[in-house]
C-alpha positions as MATLAB code, in Angstrom:
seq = 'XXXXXXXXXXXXXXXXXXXXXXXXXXXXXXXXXXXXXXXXXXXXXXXXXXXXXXXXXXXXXXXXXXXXXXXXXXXXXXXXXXXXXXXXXXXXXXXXXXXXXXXXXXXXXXXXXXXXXXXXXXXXXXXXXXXXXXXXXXXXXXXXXXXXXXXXXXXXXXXXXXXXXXXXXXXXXXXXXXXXXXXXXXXXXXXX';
ca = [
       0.000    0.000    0.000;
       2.687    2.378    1.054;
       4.043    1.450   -2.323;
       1.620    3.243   -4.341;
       1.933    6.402   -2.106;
       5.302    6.739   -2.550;
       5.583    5.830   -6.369;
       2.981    8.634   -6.883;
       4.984   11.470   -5.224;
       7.694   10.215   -7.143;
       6.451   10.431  -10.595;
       8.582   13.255  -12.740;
       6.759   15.604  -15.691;
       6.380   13.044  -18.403;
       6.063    9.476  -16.533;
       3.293    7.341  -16.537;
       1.864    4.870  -14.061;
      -0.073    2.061  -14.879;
      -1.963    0.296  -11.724;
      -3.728   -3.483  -13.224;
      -6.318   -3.858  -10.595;
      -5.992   -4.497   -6.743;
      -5.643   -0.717   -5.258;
      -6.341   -2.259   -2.043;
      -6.918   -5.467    0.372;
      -3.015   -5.527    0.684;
      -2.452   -4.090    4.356;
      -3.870   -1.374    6.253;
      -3.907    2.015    4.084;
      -6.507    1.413    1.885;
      -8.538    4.571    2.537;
      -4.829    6.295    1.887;
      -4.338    5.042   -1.369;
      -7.951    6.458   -3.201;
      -7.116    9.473   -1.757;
      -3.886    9.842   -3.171;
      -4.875    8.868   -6.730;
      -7.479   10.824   -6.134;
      -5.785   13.638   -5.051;
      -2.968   13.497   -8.403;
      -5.241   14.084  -11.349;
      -3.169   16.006  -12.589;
       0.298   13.016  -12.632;
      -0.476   10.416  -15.585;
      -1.457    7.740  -13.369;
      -4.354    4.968  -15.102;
      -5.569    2.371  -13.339;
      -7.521   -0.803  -14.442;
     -10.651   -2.357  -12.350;
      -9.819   -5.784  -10.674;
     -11.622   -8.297   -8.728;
     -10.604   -6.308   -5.328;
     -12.088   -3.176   -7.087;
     -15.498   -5.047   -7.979;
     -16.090   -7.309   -4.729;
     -15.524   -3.552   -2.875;
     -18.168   -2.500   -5.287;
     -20.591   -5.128   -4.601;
     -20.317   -4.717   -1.276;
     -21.201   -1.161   -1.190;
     -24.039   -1.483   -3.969;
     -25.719   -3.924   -2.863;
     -25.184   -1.995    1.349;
     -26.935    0.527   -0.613;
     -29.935   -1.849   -2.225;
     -30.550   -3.087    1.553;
     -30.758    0.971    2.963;
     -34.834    0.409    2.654;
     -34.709   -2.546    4.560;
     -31.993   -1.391    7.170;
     -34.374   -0.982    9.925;
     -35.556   -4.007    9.783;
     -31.829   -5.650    9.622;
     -31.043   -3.217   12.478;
     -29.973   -5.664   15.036;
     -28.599   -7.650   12.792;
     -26.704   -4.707   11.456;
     -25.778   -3.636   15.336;
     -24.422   -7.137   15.810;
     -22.272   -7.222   12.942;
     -21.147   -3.214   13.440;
     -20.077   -4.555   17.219;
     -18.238   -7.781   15.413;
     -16.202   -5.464   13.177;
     -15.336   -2.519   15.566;
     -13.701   -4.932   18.037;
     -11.701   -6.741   15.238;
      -8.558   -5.704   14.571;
      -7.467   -4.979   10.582;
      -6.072   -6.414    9.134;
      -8.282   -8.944   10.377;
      -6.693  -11.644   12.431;
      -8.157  -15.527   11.872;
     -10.225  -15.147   14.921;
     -11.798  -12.111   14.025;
     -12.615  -13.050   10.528;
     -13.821  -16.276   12.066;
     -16.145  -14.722   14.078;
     -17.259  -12.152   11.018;
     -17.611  -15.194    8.555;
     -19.732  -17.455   11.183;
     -22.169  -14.220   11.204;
     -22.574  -13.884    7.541;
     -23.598  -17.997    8.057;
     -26.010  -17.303   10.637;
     -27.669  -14.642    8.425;
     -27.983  -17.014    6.004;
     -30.536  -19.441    8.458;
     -31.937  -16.388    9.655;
     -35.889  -16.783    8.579;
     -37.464  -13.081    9.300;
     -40.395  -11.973    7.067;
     -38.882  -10.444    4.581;
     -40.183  -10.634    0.308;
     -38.508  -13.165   -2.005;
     -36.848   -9.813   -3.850;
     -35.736   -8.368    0.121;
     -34.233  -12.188    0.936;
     -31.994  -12.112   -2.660;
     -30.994   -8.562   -1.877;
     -29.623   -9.514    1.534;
     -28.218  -12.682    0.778;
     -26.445  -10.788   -2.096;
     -25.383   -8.428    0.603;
     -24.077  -11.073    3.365;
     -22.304  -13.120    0.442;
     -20.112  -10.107   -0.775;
     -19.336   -9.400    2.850;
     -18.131  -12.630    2.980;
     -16.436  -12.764    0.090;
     -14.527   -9.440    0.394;
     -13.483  -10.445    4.251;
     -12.083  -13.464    3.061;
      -9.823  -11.244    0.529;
      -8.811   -8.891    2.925;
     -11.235   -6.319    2.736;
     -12.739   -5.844    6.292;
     -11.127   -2.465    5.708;
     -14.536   -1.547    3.989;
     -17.067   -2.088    7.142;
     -14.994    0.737    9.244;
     -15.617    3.725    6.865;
     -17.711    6.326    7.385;
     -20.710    7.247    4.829;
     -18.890    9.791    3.161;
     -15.705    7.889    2.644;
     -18.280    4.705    1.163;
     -19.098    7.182   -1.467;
     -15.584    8.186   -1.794;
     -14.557    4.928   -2.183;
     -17.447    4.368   -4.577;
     -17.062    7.250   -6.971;
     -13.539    6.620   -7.079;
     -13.515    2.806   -8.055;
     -16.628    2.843   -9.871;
     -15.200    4.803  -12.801;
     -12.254    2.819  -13.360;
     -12.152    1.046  -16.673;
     -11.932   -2.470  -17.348;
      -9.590   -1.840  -20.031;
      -6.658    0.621  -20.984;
      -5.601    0.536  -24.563;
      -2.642    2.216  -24.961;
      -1.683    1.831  -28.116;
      -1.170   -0.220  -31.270;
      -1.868   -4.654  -29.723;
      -1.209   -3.358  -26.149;
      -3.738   -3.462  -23.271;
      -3.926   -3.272  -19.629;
      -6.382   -5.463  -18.074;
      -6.184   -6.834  -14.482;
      -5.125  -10.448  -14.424;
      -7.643  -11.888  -12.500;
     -10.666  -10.172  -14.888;
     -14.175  -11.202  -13.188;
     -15.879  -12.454  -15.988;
     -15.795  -12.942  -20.102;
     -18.961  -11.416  -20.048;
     -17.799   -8.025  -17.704;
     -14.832   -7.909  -20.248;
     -16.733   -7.666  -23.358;
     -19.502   -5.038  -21.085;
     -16.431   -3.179  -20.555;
     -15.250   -3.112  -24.581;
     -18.811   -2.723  -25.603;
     -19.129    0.421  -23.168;
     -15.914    1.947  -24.442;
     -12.468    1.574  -23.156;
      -9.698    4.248  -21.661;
      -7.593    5.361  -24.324;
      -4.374    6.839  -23.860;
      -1.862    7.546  -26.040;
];
């Protein structure tokens, strides 16, 4: 993570830095890292959407799907906010343990919710999971504001960078065939 950082203030008039996916999950400056790209729009830095980027993504969508429903998650939502303020991040084995057998229990949980409310929150409890298990607990200690940070930051990064002639930058682990060709159909980044 401090990697990034310090390869961006290094970057002279005239170099280019090319990131292929996985801004974060990789220790415990996460939040530090989207601001810095953030904050050097004007450096040539391109990055390319990954896995990390997208399970973030899913997380926070579908957080955002369940908002109608949150009151009636809200001890469930307590329970799990209690879960991740006492763990430690990166998470320890314990911790995630503990955070993972939770997203299970959800799972038996049988309260009267609609078919459509059920598939949104099991959506919702599966990318928890998933991202947890990929080192992204980071996510579930942000504040609002810094969600939508995070949000409007990764969700405009491209699958694709083509930057010129047979050469591409895609992340190596792309999520799908079908997200690939979304992301040619849709347009790609360009640079020259």
């Amino acid at each position: 993570a401090a990697f990034i950082v310090d390869e961006i203030a290094r970057l002279n008039a005239g170099d280019r830095l090319f990131i292929c996916g996985d801004l974060t999950d990789r220790g415990p400056d996460n939040l530090k890292i989207i601001d810095a790209l953030m904050a050097a729009q004007d450096k040539e830095i391109y990055c390319v959407r990954g896995n990390h980027e997208d399970l973030v993504l899913d997380v926070l969508n579908h957080r955002r799907a369940c908002s109608s429903m949150m009151d009636a998650m809200g001890d469930e939502l307590k329970q799990w906010e209690e879960i991740v303020n006492k763990s430690p991040y990166p998470l320890t084995q314990d911790s995630s343990r503990k955070l993972l057998d939770f997203v299970d229990a959800r799972h038996a949980n049988s309260k009267d919710f609609t078919p459509a409310e059920k598939r949104l929150q099991t959506k919702f409890w599966d990318s928890a999971a998933l991202l947890l298990q990929n080192g992204g607990g980071w996510v579930f200690k942000l504040a609002p504001e810094e969600c939508q940070r995070v949000h409007g930051y990764m969700s405009k990064l491209p699958y694709v960078i083509h930057v010129g002639g047979e050469f591409n930058i895609v992340h190596a682990a792309m999520p799908s065939y079908e997200n690939l060709l979304a992301a040619l159909e849709a347009g790609f980044e360009k640079k020259q």
